[in-house]
DSSP file (Angstrom, degrees, kcal/mol; ACC not computed):
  #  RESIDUE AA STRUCTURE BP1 BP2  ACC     N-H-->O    O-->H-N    N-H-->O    O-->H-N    TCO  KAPPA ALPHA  PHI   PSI    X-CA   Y-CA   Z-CA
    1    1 A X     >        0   0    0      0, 0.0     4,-1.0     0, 0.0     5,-0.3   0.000 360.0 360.0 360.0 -43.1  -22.8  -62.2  -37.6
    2    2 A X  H  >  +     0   0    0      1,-0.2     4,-3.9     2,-0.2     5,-0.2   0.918 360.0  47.8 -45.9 -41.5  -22.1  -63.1  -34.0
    3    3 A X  H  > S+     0   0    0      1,-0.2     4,-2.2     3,-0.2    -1,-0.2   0.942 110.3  53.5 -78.2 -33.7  -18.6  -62.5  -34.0
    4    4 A X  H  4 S+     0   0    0      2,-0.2     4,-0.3     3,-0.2    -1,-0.2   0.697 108.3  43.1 -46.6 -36.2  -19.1  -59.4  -35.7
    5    5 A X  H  X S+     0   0    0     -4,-1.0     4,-2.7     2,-0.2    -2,-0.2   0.608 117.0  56.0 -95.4 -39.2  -21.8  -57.7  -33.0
    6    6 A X  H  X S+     0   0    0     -4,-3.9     4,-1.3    -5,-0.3    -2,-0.2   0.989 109.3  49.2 -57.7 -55.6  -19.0  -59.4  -30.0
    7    7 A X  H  X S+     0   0    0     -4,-2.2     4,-2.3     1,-0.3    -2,-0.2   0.738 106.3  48.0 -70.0 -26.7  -16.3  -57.3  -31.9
    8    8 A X  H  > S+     0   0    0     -4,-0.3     4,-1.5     2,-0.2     5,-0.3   0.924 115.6  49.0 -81.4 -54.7  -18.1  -54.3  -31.9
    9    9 A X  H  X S+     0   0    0     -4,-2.7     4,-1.9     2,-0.2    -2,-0.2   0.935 115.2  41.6 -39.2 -57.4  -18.7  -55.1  -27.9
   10   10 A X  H >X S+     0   0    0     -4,-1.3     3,-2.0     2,-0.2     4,-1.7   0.967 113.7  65.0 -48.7 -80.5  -15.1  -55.7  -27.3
   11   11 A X  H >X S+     0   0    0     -4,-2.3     3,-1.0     1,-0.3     4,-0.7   0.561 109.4  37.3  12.9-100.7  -14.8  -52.5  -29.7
   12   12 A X  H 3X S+     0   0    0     -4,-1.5     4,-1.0     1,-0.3    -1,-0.3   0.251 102.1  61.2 -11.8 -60.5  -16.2  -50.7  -27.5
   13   13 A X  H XX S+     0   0    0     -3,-2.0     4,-1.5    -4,-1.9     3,-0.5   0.849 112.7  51.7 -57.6 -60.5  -15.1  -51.7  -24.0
   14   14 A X  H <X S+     0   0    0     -4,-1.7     4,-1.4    -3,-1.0    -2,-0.3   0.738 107.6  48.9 -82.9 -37.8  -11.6  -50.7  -25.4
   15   15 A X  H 3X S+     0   0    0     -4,-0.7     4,-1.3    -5,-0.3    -1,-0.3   0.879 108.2  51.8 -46.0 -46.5  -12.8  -47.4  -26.6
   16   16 A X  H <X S+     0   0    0     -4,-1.0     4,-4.2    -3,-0.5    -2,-0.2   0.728 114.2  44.7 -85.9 -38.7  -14.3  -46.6  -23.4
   17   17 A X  H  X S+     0   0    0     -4,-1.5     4,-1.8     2,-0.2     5,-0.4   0.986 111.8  49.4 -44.7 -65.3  -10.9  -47.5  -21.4
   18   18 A X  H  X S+     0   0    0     -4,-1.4     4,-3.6     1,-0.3    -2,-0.2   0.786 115.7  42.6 -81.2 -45.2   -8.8  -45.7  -23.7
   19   19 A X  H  X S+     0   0    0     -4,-1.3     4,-2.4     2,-0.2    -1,-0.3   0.978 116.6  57.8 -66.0 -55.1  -11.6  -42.0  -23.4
   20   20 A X  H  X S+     0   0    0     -4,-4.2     4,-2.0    -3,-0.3     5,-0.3   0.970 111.7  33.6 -51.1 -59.3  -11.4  -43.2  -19.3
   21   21 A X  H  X S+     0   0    0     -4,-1.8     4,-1.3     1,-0.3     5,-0.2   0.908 115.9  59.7 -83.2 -22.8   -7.3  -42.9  -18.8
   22   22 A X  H >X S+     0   0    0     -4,-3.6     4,-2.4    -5,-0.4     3,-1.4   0.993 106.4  45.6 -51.5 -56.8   -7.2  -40.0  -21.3
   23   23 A X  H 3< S+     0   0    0     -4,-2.4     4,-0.5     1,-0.2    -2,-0.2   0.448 117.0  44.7 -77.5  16.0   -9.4  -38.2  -19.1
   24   24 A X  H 3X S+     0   0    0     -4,-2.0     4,-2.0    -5,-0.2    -1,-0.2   0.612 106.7  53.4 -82.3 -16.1   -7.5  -39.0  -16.1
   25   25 A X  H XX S+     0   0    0     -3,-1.4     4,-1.6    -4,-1.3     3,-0.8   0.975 112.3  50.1 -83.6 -46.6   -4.3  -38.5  -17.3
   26   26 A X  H >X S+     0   0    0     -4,-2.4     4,-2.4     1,-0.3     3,-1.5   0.905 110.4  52.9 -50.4 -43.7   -5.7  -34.7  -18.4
   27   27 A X  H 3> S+     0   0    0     -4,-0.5     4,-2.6     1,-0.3    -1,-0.3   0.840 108.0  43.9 -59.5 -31.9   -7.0  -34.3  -15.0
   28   28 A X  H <X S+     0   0    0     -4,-2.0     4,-2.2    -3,-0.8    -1,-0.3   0.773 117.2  54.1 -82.2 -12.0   -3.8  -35.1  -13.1
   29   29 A X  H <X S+     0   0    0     -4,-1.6     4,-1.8    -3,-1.5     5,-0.2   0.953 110.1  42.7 -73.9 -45.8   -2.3  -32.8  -15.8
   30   30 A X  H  X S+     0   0    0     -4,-2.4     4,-3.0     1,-0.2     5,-0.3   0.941 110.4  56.7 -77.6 -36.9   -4.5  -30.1  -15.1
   31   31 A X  H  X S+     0   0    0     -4,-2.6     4,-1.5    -5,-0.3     5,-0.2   0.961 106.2  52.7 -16.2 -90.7   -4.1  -30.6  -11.4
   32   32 A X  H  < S+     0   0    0     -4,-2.2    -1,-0.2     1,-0.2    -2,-0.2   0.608 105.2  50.0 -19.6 -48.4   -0.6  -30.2  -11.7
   33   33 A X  H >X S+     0   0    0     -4,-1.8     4,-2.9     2,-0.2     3,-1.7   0.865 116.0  45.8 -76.3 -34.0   -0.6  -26.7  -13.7
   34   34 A X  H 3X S+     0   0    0     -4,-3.0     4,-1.8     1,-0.3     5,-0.5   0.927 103.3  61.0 -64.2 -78.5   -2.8  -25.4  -11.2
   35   35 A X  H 3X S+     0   0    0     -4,-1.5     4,-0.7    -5,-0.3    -1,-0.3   0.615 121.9  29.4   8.7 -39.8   -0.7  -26.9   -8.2
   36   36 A X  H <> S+     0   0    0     -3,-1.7     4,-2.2    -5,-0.2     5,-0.5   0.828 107.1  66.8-133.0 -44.6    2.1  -24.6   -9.6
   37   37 A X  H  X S+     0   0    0     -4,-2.9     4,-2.1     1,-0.2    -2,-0.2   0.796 111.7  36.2  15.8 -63.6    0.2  -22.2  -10.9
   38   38 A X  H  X S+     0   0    0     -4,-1.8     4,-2.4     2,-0.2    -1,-0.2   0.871 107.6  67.5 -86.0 -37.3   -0.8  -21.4   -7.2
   39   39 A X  H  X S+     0   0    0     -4,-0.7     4,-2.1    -5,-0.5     5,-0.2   0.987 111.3  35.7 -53.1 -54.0    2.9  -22.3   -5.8
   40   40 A X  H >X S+     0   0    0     -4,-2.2     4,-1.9     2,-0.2     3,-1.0   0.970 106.8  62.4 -68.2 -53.8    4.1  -19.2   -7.7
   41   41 A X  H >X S+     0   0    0     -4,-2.1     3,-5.7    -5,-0.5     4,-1.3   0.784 112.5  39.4 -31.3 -83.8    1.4  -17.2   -7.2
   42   42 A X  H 3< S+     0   0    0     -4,-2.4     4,-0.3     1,-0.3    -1,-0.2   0.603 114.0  47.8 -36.3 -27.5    2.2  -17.4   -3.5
   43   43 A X  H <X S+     0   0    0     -4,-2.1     4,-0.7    -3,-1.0    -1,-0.3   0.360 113.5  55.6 -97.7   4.1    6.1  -17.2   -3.4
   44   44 A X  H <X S+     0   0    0     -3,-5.7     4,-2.5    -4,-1.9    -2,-0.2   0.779 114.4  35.1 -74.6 -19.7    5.3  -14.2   -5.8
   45   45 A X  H  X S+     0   0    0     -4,-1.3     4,-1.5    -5,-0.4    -2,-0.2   0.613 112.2  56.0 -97.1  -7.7    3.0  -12.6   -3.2
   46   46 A X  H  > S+     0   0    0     -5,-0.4     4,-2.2    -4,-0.3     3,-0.4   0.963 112.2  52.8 -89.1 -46.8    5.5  -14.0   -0.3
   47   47 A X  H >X S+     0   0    0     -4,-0.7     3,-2.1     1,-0.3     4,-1.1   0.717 110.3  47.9  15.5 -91.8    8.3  -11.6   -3.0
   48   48 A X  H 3X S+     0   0    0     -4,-2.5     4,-2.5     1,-0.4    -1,-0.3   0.620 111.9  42.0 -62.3 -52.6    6.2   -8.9   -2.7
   49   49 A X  H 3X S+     0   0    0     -4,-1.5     4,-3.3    -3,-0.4    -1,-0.4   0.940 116.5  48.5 -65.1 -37.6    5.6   -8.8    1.3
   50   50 A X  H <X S+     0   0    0     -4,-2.2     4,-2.4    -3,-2.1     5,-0.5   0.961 111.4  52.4 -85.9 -36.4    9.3   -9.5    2.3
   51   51 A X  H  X S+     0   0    0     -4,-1.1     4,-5.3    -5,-0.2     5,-0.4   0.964 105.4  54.0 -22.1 -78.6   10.3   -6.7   -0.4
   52   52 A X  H  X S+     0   0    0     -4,-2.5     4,-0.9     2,-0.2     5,-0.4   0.815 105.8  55.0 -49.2 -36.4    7.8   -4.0    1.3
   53   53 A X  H >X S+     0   0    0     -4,-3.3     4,-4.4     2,-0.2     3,-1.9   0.982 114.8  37.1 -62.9 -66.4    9.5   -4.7    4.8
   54   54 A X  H 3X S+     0   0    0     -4,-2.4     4,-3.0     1,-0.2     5,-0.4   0.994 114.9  57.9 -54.1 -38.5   13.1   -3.8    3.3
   55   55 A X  H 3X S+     0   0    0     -4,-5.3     4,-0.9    -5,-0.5    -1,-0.2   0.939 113.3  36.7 -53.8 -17.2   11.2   -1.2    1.4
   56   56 A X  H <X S+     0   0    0     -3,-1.9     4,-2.9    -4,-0.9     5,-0.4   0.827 112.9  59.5 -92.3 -52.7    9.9    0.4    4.8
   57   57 A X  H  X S+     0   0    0     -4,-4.4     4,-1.7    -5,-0.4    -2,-0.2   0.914 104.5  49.8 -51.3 -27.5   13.0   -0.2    6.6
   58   58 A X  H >X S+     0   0    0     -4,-3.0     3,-3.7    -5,-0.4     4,-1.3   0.982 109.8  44.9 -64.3 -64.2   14.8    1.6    4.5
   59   59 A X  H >< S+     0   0    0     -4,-0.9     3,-1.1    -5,-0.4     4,-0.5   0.822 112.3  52.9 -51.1 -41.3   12.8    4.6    4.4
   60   60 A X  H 3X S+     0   0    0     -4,-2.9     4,-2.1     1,-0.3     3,-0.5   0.793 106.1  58.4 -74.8  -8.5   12.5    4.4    8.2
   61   61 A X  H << S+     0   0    0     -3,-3.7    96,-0.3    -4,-1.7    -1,-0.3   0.520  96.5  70.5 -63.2  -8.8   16.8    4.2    7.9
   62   62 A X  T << S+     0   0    0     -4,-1.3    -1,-0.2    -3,-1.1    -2,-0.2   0.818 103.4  30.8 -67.8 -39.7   16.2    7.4    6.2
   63   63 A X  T  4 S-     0   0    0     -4,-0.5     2,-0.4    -3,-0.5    -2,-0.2   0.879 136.4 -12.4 -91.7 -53.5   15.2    9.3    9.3
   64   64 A X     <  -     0   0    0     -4,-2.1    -1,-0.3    92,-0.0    -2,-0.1  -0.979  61.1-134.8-140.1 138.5   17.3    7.5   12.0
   65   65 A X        -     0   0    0     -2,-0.4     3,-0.1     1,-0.1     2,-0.1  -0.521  45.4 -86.9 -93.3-171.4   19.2    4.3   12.0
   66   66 A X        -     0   0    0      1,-0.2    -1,-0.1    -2,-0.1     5,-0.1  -0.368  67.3 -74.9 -87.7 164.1   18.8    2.0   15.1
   67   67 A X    >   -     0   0    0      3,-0.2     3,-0.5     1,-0.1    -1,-0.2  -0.196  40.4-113.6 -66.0 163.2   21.0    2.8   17.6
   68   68 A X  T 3  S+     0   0    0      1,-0.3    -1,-0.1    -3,-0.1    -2,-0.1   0.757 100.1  16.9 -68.9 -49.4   24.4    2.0   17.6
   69   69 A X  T 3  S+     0   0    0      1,-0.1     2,-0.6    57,-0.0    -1,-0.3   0.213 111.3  71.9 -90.2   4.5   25.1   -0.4   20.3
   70   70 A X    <   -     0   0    0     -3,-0.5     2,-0.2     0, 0.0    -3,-0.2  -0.915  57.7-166.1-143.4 121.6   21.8   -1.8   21.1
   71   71 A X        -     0   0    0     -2,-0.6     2,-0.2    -5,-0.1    37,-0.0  -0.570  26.1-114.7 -69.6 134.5   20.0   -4.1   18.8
   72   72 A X        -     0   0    0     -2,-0.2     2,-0.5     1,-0.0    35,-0.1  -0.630  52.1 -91.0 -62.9 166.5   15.5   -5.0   19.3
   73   73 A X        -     0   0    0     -2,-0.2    17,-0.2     2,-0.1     2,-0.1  -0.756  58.6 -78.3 -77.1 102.5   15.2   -7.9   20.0
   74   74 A X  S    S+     0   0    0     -2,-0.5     2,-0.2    33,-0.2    32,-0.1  -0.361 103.5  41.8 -58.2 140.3   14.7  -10.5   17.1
   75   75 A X  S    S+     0   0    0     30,-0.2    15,-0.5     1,-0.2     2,-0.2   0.559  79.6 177.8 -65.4-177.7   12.2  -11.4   15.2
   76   76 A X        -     0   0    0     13,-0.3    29,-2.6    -2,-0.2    16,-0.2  -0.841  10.3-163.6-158.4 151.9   10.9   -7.6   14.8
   77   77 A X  E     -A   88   0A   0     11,-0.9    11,-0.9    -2,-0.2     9,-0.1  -0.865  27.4-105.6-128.7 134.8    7.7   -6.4   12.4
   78   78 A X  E     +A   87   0A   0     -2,-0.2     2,-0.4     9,-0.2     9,-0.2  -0.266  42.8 171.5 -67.3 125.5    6.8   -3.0   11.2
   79   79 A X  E     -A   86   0A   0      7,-3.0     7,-4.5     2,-0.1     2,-0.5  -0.999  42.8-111.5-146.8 153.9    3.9   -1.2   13.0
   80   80 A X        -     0   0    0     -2,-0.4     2,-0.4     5,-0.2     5,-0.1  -0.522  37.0-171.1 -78.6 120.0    2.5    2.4   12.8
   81   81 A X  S    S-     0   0    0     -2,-0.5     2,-0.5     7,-0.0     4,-0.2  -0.442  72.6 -40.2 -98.4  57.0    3.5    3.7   16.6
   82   82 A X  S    S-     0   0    0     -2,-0.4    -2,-0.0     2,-0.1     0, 0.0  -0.962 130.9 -22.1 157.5-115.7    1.6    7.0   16.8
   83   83 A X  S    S+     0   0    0     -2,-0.5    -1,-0.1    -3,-0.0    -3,-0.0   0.241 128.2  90.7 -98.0   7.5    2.0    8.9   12.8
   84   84 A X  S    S-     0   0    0     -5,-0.0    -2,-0.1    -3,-0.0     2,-0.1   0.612  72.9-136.0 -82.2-135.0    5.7    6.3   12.4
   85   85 A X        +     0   0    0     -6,-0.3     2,-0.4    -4,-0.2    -5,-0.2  -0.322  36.7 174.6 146.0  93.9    6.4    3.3   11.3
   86   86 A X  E     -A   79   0A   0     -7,-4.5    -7,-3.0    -2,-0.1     2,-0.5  -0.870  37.4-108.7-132.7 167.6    8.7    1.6   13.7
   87   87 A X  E     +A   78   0A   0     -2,-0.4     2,-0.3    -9,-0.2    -9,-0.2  -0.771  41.4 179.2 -97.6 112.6   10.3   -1.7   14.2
   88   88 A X  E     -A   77   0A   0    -11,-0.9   -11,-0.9    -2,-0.5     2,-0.3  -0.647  33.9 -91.4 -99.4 147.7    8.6   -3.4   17.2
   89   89 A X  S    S+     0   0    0     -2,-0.3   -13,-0.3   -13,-0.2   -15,-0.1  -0.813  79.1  42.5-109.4 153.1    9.5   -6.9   18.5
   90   90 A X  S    S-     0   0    0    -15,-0.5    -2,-0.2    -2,-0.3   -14,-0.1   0.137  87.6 -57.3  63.4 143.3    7.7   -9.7   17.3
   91   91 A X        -     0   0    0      1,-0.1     2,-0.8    13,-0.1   -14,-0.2   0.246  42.2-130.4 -43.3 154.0    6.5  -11.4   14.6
   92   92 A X        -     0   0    0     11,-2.1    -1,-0.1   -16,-0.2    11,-0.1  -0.901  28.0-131.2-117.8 123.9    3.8   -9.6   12.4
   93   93 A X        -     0   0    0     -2,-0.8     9,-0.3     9,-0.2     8,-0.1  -0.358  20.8-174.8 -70.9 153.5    0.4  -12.2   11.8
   94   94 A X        +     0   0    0      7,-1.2     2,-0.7     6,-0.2     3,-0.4   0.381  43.0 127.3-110.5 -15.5   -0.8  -12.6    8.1
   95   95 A X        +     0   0    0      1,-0.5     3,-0.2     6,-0.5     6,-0.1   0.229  69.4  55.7-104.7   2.8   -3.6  -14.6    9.1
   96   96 A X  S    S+     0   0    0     -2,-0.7    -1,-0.5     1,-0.2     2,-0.1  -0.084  98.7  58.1 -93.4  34.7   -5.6  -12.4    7.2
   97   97 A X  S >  S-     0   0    0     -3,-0.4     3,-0.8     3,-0.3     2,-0.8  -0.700 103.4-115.0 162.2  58.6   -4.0  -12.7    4.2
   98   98 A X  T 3  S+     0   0    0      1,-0.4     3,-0.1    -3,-0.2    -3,-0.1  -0.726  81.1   8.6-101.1  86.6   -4.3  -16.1    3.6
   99   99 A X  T 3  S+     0   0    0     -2,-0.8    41,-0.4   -57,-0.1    -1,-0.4  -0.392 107.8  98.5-116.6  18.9   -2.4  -19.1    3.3
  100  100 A X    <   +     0   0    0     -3,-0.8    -3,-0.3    39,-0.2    -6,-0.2  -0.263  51.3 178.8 -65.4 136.3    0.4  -16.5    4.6
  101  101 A X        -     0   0    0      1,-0.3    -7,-1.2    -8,-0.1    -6,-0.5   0.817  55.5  -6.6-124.3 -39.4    0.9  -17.0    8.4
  102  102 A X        -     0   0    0     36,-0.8    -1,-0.3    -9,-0.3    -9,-0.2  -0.651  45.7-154.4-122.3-167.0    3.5  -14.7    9.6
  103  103 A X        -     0   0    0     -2,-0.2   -11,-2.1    34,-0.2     2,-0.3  -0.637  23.3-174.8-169.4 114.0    6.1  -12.1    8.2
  104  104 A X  B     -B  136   0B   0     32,-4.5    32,-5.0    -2,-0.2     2,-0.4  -0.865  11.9-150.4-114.8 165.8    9.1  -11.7   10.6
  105  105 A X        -     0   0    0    -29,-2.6   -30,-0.2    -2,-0.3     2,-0.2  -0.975   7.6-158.7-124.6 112.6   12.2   -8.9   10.1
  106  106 A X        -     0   0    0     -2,-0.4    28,-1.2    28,-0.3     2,-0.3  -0.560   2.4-161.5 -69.1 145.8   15.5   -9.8   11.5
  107  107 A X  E     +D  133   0C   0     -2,-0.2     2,-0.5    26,-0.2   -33,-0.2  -0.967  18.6 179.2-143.8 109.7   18.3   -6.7   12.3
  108  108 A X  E     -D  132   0C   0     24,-1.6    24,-1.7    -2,-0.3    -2,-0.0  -0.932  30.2-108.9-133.7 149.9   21.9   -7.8   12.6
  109  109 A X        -     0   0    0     -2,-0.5     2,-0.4    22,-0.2    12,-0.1   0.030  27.0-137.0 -35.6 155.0   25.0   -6.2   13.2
  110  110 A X        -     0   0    0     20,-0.5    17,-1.0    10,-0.1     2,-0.2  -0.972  14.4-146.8-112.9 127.9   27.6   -5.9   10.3
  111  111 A X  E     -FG 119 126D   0      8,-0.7     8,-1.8    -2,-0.4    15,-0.2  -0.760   5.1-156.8-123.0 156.1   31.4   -6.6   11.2
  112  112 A X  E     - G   0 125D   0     13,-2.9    13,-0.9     6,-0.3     2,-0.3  -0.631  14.4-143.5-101.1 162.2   34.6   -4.6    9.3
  113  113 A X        -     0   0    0      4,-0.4    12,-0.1    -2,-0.2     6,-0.1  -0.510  49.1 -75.6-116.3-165.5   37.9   -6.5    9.3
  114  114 A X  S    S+     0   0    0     -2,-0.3     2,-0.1     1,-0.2    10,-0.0   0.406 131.6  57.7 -83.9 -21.4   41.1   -4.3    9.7
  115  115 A X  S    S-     0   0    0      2,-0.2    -1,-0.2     3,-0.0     2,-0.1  -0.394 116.4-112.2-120.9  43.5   40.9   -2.9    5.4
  116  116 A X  S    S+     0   0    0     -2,-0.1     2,-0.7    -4,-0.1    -2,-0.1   0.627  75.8 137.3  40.6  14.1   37.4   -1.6    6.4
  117  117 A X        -     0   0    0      1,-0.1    -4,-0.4    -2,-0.1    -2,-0.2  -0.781  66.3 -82.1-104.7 152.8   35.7   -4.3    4.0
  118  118 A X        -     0   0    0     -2,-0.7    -6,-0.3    -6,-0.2     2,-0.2   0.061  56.1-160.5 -34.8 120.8   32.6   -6.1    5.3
  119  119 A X  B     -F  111   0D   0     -8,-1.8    -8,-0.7     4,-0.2     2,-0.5  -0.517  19.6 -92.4-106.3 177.2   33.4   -8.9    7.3
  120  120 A X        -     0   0    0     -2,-0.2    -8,-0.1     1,-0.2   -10,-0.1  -0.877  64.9 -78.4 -90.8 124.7   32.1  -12.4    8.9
  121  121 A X  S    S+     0   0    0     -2,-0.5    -1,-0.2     1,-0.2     3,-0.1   0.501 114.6  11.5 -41.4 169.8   30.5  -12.2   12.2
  122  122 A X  S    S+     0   0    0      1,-0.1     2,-0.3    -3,-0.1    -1,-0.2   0.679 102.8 111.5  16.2  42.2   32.6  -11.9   15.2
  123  123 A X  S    S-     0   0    0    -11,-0.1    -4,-0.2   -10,-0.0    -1,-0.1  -0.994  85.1 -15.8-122.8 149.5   35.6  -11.3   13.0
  124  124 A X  S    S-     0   0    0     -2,-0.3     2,-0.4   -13,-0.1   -11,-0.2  -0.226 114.2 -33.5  60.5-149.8   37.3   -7.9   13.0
  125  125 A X  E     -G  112   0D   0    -13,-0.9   -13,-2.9   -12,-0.1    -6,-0.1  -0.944  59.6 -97.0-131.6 153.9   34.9   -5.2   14.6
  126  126 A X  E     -G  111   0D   0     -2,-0.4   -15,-0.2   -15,-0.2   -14,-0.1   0.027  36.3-147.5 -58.0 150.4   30.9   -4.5   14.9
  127  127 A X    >   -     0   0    0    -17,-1.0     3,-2.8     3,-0.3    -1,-0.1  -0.560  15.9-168.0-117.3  52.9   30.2   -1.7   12.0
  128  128 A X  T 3  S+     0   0    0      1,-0.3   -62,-0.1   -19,-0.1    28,-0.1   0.556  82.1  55.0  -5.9 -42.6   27.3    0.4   13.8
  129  129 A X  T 3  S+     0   0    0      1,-0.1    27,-2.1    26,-0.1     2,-0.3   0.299 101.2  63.1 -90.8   9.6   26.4    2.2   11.0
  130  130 A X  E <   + E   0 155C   0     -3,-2.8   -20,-0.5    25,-0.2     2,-0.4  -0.979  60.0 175.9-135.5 116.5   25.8   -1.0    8.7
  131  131 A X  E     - E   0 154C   0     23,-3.7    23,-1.7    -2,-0.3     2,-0.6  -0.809  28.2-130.3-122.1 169.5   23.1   -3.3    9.6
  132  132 A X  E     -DE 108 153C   0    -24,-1.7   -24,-1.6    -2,-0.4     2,-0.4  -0.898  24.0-156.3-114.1 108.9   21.9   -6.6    7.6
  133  133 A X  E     -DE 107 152C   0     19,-3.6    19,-1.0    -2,-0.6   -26,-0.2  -0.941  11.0-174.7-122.6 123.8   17.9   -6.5    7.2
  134  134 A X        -     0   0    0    -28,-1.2   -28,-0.3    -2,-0.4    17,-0.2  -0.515   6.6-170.7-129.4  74.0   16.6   -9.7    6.7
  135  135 A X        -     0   0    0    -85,-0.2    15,-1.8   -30,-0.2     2,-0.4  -0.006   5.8-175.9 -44.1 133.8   12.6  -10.2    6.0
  136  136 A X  B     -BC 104 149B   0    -32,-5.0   -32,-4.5    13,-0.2     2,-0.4  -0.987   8.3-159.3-146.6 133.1   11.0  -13.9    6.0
  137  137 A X        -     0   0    0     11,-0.8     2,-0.5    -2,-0.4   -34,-0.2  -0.982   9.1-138.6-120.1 118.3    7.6  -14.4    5.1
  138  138 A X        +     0   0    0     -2,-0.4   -36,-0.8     9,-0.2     9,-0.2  -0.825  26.8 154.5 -66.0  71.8    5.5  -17.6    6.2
  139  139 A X        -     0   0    0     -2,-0.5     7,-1.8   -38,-0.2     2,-0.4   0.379  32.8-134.7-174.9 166.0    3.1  -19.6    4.4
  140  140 A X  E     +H  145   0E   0    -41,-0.4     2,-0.7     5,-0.2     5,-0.2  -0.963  26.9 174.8-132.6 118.4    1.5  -23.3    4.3
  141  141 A X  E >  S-H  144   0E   0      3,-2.6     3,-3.0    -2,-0.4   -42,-0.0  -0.956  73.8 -10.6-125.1 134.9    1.0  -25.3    0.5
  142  142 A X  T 3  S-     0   0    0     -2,-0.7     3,-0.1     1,-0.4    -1,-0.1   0.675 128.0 -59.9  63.5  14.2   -0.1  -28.7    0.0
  143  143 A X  T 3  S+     0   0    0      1,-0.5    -1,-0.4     0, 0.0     2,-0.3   0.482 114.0 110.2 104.0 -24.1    0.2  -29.2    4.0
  144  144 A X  E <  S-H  141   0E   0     -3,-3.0    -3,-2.6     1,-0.1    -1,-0.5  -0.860  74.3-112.6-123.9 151.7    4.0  -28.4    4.0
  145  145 A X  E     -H  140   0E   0     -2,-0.3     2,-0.4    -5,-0.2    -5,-0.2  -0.251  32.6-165.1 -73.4 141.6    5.5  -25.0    5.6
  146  146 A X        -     0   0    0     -7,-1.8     2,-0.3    -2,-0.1    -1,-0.0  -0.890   6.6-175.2-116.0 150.8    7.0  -22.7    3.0
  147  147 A X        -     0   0    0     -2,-0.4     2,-0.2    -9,-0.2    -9,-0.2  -0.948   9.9-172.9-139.0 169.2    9.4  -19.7    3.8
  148  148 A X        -     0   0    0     -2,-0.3   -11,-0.8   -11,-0.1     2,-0.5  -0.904   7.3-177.0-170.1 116.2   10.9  -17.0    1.7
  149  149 A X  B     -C  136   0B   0     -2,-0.2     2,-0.3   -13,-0.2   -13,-0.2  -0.922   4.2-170.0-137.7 142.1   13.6  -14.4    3.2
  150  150 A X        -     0   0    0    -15,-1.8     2,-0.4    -2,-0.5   -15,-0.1  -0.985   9.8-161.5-142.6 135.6   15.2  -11.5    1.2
  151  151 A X        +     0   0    0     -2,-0.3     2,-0.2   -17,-0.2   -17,-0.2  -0.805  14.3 169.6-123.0 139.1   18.1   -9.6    2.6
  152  152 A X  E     -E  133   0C   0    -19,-1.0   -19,-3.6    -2,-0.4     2,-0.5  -0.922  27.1-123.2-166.9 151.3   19.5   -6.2    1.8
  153  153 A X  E     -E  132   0C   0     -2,-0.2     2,-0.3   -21,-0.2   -21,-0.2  -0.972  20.8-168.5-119.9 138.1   22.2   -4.1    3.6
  154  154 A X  E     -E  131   0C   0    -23,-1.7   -23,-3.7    -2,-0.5     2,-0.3  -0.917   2.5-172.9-119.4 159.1   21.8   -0.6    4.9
  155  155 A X  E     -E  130   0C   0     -2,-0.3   -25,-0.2   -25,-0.2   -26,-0.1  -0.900  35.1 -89.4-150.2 127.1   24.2    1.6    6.0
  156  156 A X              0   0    0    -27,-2.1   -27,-0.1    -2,-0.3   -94,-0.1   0.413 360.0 360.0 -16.4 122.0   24.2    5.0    7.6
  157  157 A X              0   0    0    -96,-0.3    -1,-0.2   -95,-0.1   -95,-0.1   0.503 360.0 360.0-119.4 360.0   24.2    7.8    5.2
């Protein structure tokens, strides 16, 4: 009888490991999906903001492009100047919007080569009427800096 009521202990003990590192191994599992779960969530929502900046810049390319020879000054953010929506310099804060920290818009010149087709800077000559608008949005996850930058060209219609 003894060894039997020891086997059941032993039994037991072994069960109770086996139920512990199952429900660790689920926990780091579930950890994990959430962990990326949230990591998309955020590079969808960092998408979404660096989208709305080209989406505004265009519109405000609608009315006037920037002038021909003279650039603002980079980084650049969208802000409402009176009833407008104009490109201002400096970065635009998220910090309300959180874990998002900034959202800057870059504006750079566009070069032609000689056969009119889109060149690489300082080859061929500055295109005035085609500029390269390039929103980056800024973020923190797990402790390490994230960024996310979306690019589009517009060009004087």
């Amino acid at each position: 009888m003894k060894s039997q009521s020891g086997t059941s202990v032993i039994e037991v003990l072994i069960a109770l490991a086996m139920v512990s590192i199952i429900i660790v191994s689920i926990g780091n599992v579930l950890s994990s999906v959430h962990a990326r779960d949230t990591s998309t969530a955020n590079r969808d929502r960092a998408l979404a903001y660096a989208k709305e900046s080209l989406d505004m810049v265009a519109d405000i390319q609608k009315v006037s492009l920037f002038p021909p020879a003279v650039l603002p000054a980079n980084p650049l953010h969208l802000a409402l100047v009176g009833s407008a929506w104009q490109l201002v310099a400096g970065p635009e804060s998220l910090a309300t919007a959180p874990p998002f920290d900034r959202r800057e818009i870059k504006v750079e010149n566009m070069w032609r080569d000689v056969n009119g087709n889109l060149a690489d800077p300082g080859t061929g000559s500055v295109d005035s009427s085609t500029k390269k608008i390039t929103a980056t949005v800024f973020w923190s996850e797990g402790g390490k800096a994230k960024q996310l930058s979306l690019s589009t060209v517009l060009t004087k219609q």
